[in-house]
N, C-alpha and C positions, 0 to 999 in steps of 0.2 A: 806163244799160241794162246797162253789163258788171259792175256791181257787184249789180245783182239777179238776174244768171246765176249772178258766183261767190257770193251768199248761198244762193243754191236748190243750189246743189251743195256748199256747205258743209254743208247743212243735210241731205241727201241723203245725202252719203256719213256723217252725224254719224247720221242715224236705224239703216243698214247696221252699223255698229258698235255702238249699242245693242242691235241684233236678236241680231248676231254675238255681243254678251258674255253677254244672256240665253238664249239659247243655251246658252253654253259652262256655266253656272251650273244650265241646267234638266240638261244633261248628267252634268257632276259630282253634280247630286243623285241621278240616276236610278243613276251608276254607284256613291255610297255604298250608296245605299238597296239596289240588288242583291248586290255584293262587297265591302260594309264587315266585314262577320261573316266572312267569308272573310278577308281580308286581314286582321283582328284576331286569329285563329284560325292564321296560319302559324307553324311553328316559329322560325323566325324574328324573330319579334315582342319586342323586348326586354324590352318592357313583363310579359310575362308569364316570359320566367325574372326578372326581378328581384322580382317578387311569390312567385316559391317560398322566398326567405330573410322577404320583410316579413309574409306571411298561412300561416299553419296551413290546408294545402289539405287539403280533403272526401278521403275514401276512395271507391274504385271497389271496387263487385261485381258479379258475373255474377247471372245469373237467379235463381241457386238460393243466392244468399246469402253465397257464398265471395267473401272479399276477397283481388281481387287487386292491390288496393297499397293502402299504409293508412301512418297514420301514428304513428312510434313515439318514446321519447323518444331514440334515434340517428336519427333521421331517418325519412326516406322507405323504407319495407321494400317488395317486389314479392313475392307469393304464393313461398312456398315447395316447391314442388314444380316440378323442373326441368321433367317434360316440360308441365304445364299452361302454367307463366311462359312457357317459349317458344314455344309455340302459339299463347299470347295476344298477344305483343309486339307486333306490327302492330297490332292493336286499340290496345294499351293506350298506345303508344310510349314514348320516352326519358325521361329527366328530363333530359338533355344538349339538348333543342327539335332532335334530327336528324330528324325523321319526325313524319309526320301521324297522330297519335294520340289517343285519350281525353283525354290530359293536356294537348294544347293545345286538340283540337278543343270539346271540354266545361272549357275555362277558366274565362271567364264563372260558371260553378256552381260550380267547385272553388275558386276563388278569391275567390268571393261580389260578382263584378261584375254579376251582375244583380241584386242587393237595389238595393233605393230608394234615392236620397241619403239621407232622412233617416235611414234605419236609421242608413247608412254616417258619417253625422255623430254620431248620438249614440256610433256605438261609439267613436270618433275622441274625442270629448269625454271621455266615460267612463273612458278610457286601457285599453278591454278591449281584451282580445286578436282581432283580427280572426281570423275560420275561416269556411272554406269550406262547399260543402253537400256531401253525400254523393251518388254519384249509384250507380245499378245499370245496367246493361249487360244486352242483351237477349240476349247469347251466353251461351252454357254451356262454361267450361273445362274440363270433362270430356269433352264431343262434339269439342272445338277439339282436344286432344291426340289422342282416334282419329283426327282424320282428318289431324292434322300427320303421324301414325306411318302411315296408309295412302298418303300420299307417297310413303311409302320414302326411297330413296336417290337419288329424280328432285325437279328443280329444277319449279317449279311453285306449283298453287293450288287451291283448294277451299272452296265457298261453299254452306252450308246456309240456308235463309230456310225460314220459316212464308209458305206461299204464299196465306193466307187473311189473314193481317196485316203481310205485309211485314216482321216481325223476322227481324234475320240471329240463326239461333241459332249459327253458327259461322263464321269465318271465317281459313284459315290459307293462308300465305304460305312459300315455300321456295327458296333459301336463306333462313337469318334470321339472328336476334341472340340473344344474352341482354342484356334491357335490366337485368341486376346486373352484368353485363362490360363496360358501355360503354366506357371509359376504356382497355380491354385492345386491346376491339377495334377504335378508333377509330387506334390506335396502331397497327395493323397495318394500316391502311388501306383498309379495306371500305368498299365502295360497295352494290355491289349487293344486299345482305342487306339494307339497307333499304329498297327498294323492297316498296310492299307489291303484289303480284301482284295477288292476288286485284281487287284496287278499280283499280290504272292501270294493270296488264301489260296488253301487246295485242297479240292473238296470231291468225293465220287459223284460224278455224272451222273449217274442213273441212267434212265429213258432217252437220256439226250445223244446217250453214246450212239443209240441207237442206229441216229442219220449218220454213223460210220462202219459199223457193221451195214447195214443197209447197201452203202459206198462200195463196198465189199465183193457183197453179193453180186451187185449190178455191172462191177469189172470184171467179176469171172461167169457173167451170162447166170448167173443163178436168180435171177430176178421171178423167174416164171417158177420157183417154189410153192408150196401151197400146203396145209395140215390142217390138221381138226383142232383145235384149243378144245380143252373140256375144263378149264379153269386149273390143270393142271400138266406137268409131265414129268417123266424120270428118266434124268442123264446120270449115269455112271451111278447108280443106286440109289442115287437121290434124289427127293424131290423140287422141284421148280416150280413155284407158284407163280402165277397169272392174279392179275387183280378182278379177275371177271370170267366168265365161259364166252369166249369168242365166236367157236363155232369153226366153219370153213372160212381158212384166213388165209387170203393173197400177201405179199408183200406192202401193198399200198395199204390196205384192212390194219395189217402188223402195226406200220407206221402211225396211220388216223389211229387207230385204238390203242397203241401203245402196249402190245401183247408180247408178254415175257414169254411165252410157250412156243412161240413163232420163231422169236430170235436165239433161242436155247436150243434148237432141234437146227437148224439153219447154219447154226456157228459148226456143227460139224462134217457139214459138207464142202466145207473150205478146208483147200489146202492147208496142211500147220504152218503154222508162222503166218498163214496170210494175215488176217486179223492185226498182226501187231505191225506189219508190212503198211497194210494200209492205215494205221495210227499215224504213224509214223511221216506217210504221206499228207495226215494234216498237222505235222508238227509234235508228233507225242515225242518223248524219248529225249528231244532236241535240247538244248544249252543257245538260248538266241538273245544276242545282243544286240538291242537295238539303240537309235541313238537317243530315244524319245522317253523310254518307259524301262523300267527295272521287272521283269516277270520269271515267275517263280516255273519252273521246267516242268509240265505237262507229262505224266505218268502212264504208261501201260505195260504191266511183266505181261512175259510170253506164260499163258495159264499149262501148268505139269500135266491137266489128263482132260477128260471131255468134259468135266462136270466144275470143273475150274474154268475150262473154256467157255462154258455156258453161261456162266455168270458173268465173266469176264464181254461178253457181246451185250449183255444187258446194261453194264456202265457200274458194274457192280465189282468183286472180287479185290484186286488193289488199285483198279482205274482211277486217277486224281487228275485233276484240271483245276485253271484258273479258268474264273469268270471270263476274264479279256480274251484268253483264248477260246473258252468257247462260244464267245460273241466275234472273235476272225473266221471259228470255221463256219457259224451260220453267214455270215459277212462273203463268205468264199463261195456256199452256194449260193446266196442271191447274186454273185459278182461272174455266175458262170464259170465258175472254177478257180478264178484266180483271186487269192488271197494278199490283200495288200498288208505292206509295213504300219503296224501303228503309230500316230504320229499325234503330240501334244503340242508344237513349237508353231504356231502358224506365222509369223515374224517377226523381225528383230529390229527397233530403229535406234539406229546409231548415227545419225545424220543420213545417213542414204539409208533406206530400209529395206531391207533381206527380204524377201516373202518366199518363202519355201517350197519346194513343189510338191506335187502329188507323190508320195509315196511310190517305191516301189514294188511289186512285184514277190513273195517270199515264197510262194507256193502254187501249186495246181496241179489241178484234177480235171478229165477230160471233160469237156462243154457235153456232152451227149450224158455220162452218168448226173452230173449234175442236174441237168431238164429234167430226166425222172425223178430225182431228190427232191426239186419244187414243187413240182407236182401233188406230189405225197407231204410233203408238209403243208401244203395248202389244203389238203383234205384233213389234217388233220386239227387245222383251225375252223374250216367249215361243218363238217360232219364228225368231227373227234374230240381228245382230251385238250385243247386249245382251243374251245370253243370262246374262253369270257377274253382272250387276246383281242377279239376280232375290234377292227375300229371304223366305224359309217364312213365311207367314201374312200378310202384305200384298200388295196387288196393286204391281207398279212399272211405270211406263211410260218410254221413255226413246229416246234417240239416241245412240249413238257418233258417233264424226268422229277421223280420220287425218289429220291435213295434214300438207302436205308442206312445208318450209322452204327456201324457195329459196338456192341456193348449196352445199346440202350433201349428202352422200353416205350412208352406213351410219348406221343408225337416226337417220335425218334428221326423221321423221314426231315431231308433235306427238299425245299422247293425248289423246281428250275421251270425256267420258260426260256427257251432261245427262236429265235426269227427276226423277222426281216418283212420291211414293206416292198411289194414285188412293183414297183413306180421308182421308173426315170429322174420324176420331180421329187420324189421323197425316199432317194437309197438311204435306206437307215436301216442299221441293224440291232440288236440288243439280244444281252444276256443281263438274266437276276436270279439270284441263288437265293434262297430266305432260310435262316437257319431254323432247322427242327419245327418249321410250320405246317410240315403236314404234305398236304396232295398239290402236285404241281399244277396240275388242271385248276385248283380249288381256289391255292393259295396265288399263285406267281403268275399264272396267265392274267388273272385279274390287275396285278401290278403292272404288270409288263403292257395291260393294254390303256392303262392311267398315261404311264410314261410315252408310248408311242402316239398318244393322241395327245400330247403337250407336244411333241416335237413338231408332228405335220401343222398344232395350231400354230407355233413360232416362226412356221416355214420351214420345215428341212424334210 
């Protein structure tokens, strides 16, 4: 009798362990099958700098044809024109595998690891020389350099995308590198220049948050709100400063004006949890792998009481964002709600040339809240704090955003400007963050309308 116990519990805990390994194996499949291309793709990867001595890697170019890095009989060249190379370096990254860049993220092509075995055998047999595929990039090194140079002298970031296909036509990062000085500046010890901003900085919104509370509001019919701004108010014992005395302030007033008093009183007429509901509906919270770009996961905690929530709708509280993303959600409302995949890769030539399609689809929001969203940020480049955005002969629509950095004192405020030109012929969206410069109206609208009137001059 105790020996058909311990066989039934031998047999028992033996099925448990079976379950347990198949399991542990369907696990590991599901986590190569999502983060194998990822983890192949870090710079880190040995396997791929030791393949830049054994294979002749493909050339990279921009949109418009310009190679910026190509292969010569000394080596590896990077485009010669200083301010383009280093506008582009984050894009393009090292040949030293420091940063997440073209050169490792688009390996596989430069290095011809995605060709078939068999090619890969015959060339092997043949004793040819292995070479990679040439690939083009969906940025323009020309629009990358205006907007590295509309920077300035502030640390920060700036992200151009076609809001109707999701190509990033620009994307720059500041401080940076020159990826022809690596070895100089690797010696000197830099860190933070390689961080690419734009894709994993993360930074509080501010003001900008706002077109999502706003979002908000206008899904649950609150739209028709309305208060007195007296340049102040008090949630939950404390006070909520406004940059100005508003007066009687509608929602669109809120938006053009950018009034904290409006959106701090407003955030408690929503349902709890909607607020982070509706983040979440432009991607907050989310963990998104895309196949183009590495980006850093977009923040919103649920705020504990009203006075947390109130801050929390201003883009303040623990609210963080990348640039790129909130250059998709202004992207999403010029696009009528729907929010395209970002996309760097525009084609591959390999003897027959890949050309990639239109992104798809990651997100949306109904066509009707959106129409109001346009609206109101085009008032608030017309008549508001995005007034120096605006550009002769395109319509622009937009948000500034100020936040504030906790800890710090004189010109503490981060810049943002996000918008979008409201034309067929020229969907283009943009976000620029400028660190600790000050007033987004003052500082970044101004940037941001340098940038967008280089893009419609190029054509886009």
């Amino acid at each position: 009798m105790k020996k058909n116990v311990l066989k039934r519990n031998i047999n028992a805990l033996l099925a448990v362990f079976i379950l347990l390994f198949a399991g542990l194996i369907a696990y590991l499949g599901f986590v190569v099958a999502v983060y194998g291309e990822r983890w192949f793709v870090t710079p880190y990867n040995p396997r791929i700098q030791n393949m830049q001595t054994a294979i002749e890697a493909g050339d990279i170019y921009d949109r418009q044809g310009r190679a910026l890095l190509y292969t010569t009989d000394d080596g590896r060249e990077y485009i010669s024109n200083d301010e383009r190379r280093q506008a582009v370096a984050h894009i393009i990254g090292d040949s030293h595998g420091m940063t997440y860049g073209a050169q490792t993220f688009y390996a596989k092509y430069l290095f011809g690891f995605d060709k078939n075995a068999v090619t890969r055998i015959s060339d092997l047999i043949s004793g040819q020389e292995r070479h990679g595929s040439d690939i083009t990039l969906t940025i323009d090194a020309k629009l990358s350099a205006a907007a590295k140079s509309a920077l300035g002298e502030y640390d920060g970031a700036a992200v151009v995308m076609n809001y109707q296909t999701g190509e990033i036509l620009a994307s720059v990062s500041a401080p940076g590198f020159d990826p022809e000085d690596m070895e100089e500046f690797l010696e000197g010890g830099g860190e933070s220049e390689l961080v690419n901003r734009a894709f994993t900085g993360l930074y509080p919104p501010g003001s900008t948050f706002k077109m999502i509370t706003a979002s908000a509001l206008i899904a649950h019919g609150l739209d028709d709100f309305e208060t007195h701004c007296a340049g102040s108010t008090m949630i939950g014992g404390e006070e909520i400063a406004c940059w100005d005395a508003h007066g009687e302030t509608d929602l669109e007033r809120a938006i053009t004006k950018s009034c904290n008093v409006y959106f701090a009183e407003a955030a408690a007429l929503l349902p709890p949890r909607e607020l982070q509901t509706q983040a979440e509906k432009f991607l907050f919270n989310k963990e998104l792998l895309f196949d183009d770009v590495i980006m850093s996961k977009s923040v919103y905690e649920t705020a504990g009481n009203d006075v947390d929530a109130a801050w929390a709708a201003i883009g303040q509280y623990h609210d963080l964002v990348t640039p790129l993303h909130m250059c998709m959600i202004a992207a999403s409302i010029a696009n009528g709600g729907e929010m395209m995949t970002p996309k760097l890769l525009k084609s591959v030539d390999d003897g027959e040339t890949q050309t990639f399609a239109m992104s798809p689809e990651i997100a949306a929001t109904p066509a009707d809240d959106t129409s109001l969203l346009q609206q109101m940020m085009r008032s608030c480049v017309t008549d508001g704090t995005g007034k120096a955005a605006a550009v002769d002969g395109v319509t622009v629509c937009g948000k500034t955003g100020t936040a504030e950095v906790a800890g710090e004192e004189e010109n503490a405020a981060h810049a943002w400007f996000v918008g979008y030109i409201a034309d067929d012929d020229h969907p283009i969206a943009i976000a620029i963050v400028m660190e600790r410069a000050g007033s987004g109206g003052g500082v970044a609208a101004p940037a941001a309308h340098d940038i967008l009137k280089k893009a419609v001059d190029l054509g886009y």
